[in-house]
VOPAGU-2260 file (C-alpha; in pm, 1 decimal, decimal comma):
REM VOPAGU-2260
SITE   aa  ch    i         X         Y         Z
SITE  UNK   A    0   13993,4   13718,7   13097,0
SITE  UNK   A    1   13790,3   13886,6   13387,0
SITE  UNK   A    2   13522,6   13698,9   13593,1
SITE  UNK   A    3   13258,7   13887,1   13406,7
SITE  UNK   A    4   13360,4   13795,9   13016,2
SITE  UNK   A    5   13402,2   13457,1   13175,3
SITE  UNK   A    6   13015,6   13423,3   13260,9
SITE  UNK   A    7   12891,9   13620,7   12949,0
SITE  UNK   A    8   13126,4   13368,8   12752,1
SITE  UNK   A    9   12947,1   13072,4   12981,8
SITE  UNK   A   10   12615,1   13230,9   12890,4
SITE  UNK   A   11   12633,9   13249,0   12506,9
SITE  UNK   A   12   12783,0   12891,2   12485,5
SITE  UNK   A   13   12446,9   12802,9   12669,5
SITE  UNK   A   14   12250,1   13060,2   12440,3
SITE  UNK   A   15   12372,1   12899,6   12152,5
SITE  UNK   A   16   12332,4   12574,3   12250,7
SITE  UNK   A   17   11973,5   12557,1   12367,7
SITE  UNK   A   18   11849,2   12899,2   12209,1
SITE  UNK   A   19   11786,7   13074,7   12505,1
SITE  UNK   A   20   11857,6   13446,6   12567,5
SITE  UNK   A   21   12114,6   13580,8   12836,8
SITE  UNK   A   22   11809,0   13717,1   13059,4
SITE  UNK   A   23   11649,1   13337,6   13020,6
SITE  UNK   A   24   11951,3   13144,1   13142,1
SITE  UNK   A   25   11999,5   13412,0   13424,3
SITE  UNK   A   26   11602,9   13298,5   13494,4
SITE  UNK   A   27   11707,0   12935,3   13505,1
SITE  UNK   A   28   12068,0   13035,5   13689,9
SITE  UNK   A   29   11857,0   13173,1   13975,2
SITE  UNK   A   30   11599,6   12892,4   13974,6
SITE  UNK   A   31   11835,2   12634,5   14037,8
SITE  UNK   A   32   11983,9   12827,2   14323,0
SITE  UNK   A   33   11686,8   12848,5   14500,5
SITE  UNK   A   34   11639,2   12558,3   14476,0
SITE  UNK   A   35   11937,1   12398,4   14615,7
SITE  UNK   A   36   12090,9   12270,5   14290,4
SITE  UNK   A   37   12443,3   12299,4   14266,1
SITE  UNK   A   38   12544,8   12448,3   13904,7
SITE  UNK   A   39   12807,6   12434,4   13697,3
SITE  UNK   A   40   12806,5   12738,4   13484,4
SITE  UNK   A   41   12914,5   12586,8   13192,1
SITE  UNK   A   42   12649,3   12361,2   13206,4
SITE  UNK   A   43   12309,4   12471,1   13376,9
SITE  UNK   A   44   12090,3   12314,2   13175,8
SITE  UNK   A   45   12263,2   11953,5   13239,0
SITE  UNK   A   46   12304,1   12055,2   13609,0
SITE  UNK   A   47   11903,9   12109,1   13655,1
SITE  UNK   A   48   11822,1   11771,7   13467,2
SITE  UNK   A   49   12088,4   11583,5   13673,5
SITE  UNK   A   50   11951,2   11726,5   13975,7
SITE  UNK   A   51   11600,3   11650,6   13905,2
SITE  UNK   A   52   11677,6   11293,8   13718,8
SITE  UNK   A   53   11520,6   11365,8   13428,7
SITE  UNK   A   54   11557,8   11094,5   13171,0
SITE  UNK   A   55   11211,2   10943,4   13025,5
SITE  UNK   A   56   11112,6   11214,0   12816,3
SITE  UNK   A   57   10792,8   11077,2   12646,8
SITE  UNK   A   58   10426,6   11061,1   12797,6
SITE  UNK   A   59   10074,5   11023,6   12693,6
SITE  UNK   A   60    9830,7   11350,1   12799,8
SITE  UNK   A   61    9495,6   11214,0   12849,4
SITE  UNK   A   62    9304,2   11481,5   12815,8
SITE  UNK   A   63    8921,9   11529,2   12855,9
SITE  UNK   A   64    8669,4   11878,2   12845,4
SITE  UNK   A   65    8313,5   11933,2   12950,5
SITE  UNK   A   66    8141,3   12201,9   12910,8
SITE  UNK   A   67    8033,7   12404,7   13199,7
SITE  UNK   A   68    7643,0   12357,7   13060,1
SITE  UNK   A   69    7679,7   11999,2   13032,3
SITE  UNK   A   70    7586,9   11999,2   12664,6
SITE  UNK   A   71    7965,0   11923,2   12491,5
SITE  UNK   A   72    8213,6   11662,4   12635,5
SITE  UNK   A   73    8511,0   11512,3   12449,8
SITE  UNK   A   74    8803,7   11289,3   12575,2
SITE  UNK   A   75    9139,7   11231,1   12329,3
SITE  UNK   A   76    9530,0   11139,4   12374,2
SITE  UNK   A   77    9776,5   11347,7   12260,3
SITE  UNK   A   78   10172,3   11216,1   12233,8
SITE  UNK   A   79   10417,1   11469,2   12423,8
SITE  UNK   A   80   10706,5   11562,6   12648,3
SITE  UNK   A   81   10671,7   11577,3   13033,3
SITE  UNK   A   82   10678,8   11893,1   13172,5
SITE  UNK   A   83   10922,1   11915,3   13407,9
SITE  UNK   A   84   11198,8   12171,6   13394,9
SITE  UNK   A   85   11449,1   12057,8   13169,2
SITE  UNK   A   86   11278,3   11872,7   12918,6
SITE  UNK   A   87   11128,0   12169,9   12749,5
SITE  UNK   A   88   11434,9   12380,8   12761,5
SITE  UNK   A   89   11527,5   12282,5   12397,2
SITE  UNK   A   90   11123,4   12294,3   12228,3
SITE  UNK   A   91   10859,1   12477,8   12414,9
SITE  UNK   A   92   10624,4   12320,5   12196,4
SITE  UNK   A   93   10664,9   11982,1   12278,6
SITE  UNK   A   94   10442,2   11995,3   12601,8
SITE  UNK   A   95   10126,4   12106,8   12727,0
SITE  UNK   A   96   10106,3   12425,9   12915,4
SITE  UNK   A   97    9854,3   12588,3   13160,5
SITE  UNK   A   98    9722,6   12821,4   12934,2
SITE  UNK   A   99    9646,6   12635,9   12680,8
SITE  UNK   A  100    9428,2   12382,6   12924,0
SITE  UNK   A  101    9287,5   12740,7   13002,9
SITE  UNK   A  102    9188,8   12822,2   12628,2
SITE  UNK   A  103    9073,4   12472,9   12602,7
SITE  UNK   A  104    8799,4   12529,2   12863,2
SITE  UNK   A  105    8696,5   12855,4   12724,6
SITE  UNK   A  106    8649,2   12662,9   12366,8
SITE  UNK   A  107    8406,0   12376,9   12504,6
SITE  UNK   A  108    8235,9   12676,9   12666,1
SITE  UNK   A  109    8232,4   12904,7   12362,1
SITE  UNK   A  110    8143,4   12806,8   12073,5
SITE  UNK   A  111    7980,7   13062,5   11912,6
SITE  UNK   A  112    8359,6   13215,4   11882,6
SITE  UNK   A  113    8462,2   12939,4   11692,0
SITE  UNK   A  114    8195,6   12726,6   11492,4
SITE  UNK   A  115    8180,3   12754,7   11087,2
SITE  UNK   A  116    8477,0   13028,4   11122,9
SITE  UNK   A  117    8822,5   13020,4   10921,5
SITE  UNK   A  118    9027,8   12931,0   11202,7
SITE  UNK   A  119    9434,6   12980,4   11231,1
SITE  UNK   A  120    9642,1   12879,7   11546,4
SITE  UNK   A  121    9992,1   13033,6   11581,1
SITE  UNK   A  122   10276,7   12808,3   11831,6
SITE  UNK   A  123   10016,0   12499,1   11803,4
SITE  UNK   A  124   10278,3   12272,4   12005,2
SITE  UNK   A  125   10150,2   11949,4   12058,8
SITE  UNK   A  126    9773,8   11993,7   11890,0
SITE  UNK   A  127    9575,7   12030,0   12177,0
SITE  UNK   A  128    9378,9   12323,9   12091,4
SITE  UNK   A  129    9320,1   12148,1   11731,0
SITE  UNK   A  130    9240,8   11779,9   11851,5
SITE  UNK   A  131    8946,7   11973,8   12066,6
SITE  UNK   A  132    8845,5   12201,3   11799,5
SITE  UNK   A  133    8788,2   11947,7   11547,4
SITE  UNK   A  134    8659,8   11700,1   11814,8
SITE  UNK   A  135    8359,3   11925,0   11894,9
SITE  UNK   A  136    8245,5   11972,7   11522,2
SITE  UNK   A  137    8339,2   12342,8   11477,3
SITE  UNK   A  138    8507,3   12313,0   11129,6
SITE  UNK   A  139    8171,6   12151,2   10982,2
SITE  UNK   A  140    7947,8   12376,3   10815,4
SITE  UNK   A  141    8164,9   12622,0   10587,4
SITE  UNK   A  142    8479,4   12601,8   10882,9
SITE  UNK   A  143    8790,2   12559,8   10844,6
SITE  UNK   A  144    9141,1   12497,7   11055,3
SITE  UNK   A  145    9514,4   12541,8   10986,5
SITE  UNK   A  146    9807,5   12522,5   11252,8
SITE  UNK   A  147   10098,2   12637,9   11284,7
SITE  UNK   A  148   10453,9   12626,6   11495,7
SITE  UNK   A  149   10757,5   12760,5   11370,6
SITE  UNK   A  150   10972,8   12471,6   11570,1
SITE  UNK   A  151   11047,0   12146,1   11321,4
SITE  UNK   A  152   11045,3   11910,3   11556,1
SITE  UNK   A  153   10730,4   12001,9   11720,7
SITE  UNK   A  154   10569,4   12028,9   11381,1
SITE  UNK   A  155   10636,1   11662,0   11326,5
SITE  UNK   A  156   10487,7   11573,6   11660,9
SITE  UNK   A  157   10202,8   11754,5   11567,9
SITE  UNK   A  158   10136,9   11589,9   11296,9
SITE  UNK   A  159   10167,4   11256,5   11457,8
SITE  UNK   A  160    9916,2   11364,8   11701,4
SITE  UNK   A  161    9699,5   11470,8   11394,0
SITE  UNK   A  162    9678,5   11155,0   11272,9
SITE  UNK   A  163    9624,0   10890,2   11587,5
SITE  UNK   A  164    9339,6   11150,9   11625,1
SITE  UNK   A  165    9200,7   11070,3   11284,2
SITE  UNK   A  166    9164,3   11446,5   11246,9
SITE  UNK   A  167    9180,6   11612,8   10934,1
SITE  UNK   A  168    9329,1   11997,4   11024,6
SITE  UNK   A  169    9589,1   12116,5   10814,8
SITE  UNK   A  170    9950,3   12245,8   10933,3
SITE  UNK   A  171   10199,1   12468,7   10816,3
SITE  UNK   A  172   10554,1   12560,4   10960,4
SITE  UNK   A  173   10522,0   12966,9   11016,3
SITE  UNK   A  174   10793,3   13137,5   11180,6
SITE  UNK   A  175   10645,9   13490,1   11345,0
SITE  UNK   A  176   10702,7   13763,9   11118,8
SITE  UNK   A  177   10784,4   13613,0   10833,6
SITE  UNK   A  178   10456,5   13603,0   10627,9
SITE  UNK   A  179   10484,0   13620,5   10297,4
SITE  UNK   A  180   10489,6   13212,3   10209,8
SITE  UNK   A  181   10203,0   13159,8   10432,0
SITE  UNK   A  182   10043,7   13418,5   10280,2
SITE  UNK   A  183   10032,7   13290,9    9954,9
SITE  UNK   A  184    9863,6   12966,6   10048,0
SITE  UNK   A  185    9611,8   13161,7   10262,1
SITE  UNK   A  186    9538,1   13481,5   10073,3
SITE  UNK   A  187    9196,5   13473,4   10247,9
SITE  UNK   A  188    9310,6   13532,0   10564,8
SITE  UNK   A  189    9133,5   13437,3   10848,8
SITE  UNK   A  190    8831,7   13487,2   11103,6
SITE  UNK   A  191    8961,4   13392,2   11400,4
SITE  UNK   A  192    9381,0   13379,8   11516,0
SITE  UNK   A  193    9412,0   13180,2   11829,4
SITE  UNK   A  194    9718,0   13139,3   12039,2
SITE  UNK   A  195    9803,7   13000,6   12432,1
SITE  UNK   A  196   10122,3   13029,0   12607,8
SITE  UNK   A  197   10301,3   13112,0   12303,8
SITE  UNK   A  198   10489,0   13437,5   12479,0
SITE  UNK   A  199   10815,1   13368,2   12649,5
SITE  UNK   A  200   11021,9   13663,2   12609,8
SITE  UNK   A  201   11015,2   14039,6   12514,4
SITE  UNK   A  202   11154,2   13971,3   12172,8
SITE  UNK   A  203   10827,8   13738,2   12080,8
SITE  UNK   A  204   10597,4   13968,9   12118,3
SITE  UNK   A  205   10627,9   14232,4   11795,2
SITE  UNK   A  206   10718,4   13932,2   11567,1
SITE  UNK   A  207   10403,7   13761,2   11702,8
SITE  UNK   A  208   10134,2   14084,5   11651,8
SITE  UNK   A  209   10295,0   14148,6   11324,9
SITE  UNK   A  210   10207,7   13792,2   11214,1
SITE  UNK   A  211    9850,7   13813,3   11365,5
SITE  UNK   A  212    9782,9   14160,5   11211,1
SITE  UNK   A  213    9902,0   14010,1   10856,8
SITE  UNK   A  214    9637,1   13734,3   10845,1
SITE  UNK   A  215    9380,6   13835,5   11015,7
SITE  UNK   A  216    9049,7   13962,7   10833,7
SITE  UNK   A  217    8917,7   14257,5   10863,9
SITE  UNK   A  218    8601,4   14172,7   11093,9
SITE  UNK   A  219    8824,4   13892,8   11282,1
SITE  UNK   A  220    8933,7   13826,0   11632,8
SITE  UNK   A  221    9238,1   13712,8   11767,8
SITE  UNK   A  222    9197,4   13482,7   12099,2
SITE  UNK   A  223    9482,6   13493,7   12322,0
SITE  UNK   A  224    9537,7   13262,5   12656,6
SITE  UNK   A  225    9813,4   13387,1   12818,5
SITE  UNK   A  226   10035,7   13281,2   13095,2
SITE  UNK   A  227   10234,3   13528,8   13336,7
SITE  UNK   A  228   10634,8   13449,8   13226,9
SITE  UNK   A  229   10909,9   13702,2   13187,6
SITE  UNK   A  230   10641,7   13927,8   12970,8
SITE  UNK   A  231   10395,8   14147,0   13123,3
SITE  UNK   A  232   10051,1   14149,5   12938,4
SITE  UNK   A  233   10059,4   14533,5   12923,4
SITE  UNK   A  234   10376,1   14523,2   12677,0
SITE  UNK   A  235   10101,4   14252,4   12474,5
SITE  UNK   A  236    9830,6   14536,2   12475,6
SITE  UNK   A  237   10054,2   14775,9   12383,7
SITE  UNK   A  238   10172,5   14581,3   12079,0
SITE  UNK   A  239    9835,4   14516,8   11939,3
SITE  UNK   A  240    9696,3   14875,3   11977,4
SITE  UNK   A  241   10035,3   15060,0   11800,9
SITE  UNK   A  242    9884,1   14807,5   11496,0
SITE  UNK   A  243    9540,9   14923,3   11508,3
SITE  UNK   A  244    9400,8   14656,1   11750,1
SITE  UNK   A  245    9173,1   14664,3   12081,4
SITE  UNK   A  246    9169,5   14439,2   12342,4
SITE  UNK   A  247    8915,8   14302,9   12589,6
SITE  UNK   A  248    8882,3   14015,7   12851,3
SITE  UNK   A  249    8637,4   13739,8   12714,6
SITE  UNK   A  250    8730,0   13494,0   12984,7
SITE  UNK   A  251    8770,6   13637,5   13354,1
SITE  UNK   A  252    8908,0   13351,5   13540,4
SITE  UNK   A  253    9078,4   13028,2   13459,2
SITE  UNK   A  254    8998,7   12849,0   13784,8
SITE  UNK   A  255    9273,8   12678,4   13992,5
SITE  UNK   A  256    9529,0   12749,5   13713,9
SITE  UNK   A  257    9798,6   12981,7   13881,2
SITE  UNK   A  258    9997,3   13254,0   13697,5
SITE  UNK   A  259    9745,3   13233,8   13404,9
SITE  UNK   A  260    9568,5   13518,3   13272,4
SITE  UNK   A  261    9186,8   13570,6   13150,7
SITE  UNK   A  262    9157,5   13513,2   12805,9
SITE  UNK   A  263    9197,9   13811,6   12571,8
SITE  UNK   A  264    9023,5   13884,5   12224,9
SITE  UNK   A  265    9199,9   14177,9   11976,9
SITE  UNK   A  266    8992,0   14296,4   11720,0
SITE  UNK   A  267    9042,8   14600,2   11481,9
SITE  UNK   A  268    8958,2   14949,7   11577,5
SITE  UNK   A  269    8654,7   15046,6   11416,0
């Protein structure tokens, strides 16, 4: 066997451990390297743990939003997985990300976006977004929430996280692009789709527009916080306007948060 089938065969036993694609694990092969970790090919994912001791996997977020005006404030815990490289490698959705801090801040700020709307969030991960949603009030007054994540796991941690927080949201497992189920509990459809560092790879991104075309209304918005990964933002736009969407920036800066976007709304052509 040449040296090349050798590392593609290295590369799908990782792939098919972990779910990762080729062009991810050749992300995380050149990571390590430049960062002085020594890796074993058949094992980069155990190599970058080992080198960064990873082992205590749980944590507590404390997590607390004012708004800019001074008028909203809210404070909450959320159970979760530490960030560093490594421990999300399995479930993306198990930690908090940048972006969704990013979307949390434009929220508290916003809420004209938000309260006494039919409210879906796609890749909801830990709850953040939700806890703070239904912590400010916005869901009183003819509102509503569901979340969603397509990852098991995560779902159940969600749910956990649901329920210390003596919220009352409900969540569904929904797995991009495949609609039809969700559909038929939600035939309504929805006001506003909201999402945050759900993007992680070209390969998300149709599955991802096709679900947010499919339940959103026809006079709704979908909110997107997104962080700079291997996807450019263009490839995004490009998605949503080939299904009859438009795109503009309703959040210009999110301030001390690096590689993170402004925050994007997609509505329908009119």
């Amino acid at each position: 066997m040449s040296d090349d089938e050798d590392q593609r065969e290295d590369e799908g036993s990782d792939s098919g451990e972990v779910g990762l694609s080729e062009e991810t694990l050749r992300a995380l092969r050149e990571f390590a390297l430049g960062n002085g970790v020594f890796v074993d090919s058949k094992k980069i994912i155990e190599s970058v743990r080992d080198h960064f001791e990873i082992k205590d996997r749980d944590d507590i977020f404390k997590m607390s939003y004012a708004s800019k005006d001074g008028e909203r404030k809210t404070e909450f815990e959320l159970k979760g997985i530490k960030k560093e490289l490594g421990q999300t490698l399995d479930s993306t959705g198990l930690t908090i990300w940048r972006a969704a801090e990013h979307l949390c801040q434009f929220i508290i700020d916003n809420p004209p976006f938000f309260r006494g709307k039919t409210i879906c969030e796609l890749g909801a991960g830990l709850g953040l977004v939700a806890v703070l949603i239904e912590k400010l009030g916005y869901v009183e007054s003819g509102g509503s929430l569901v979340i969603t994540d397509g990852d098991e796991p995560t779902l159940q941690l969600l749910i956990e996280n649901k329920v210390d927080n003596e919220c009352f949201f409900e969540s569904s497992y929904l797995y991009w692009g495949e609609n039809e189920d969700f559909l038929s509990s939600y035939p309504d459809k929805f006001e506003v789709v909201i999402a945050a560092d759900v993007i992680y790879e070209d390969c998300q991104v149709e599955p991802l527009l096709d679900t947010v075309a499919a339940i959103l209304r026809p006079d709704g918005e979908f909110i997107l916080a997104f962080a700079r990964r291997n996807v450019s933002i263009d490839k995004v736009h490009r998605a949503a306007e080939q299904r009859g969407l438009e795109w503009r920036i309703v959040d210009e800066h999110a301030e001390g948060v690096a590689g993170v976007e402004p925050v994007f709304a997609y509505t329908w052509k009119k």
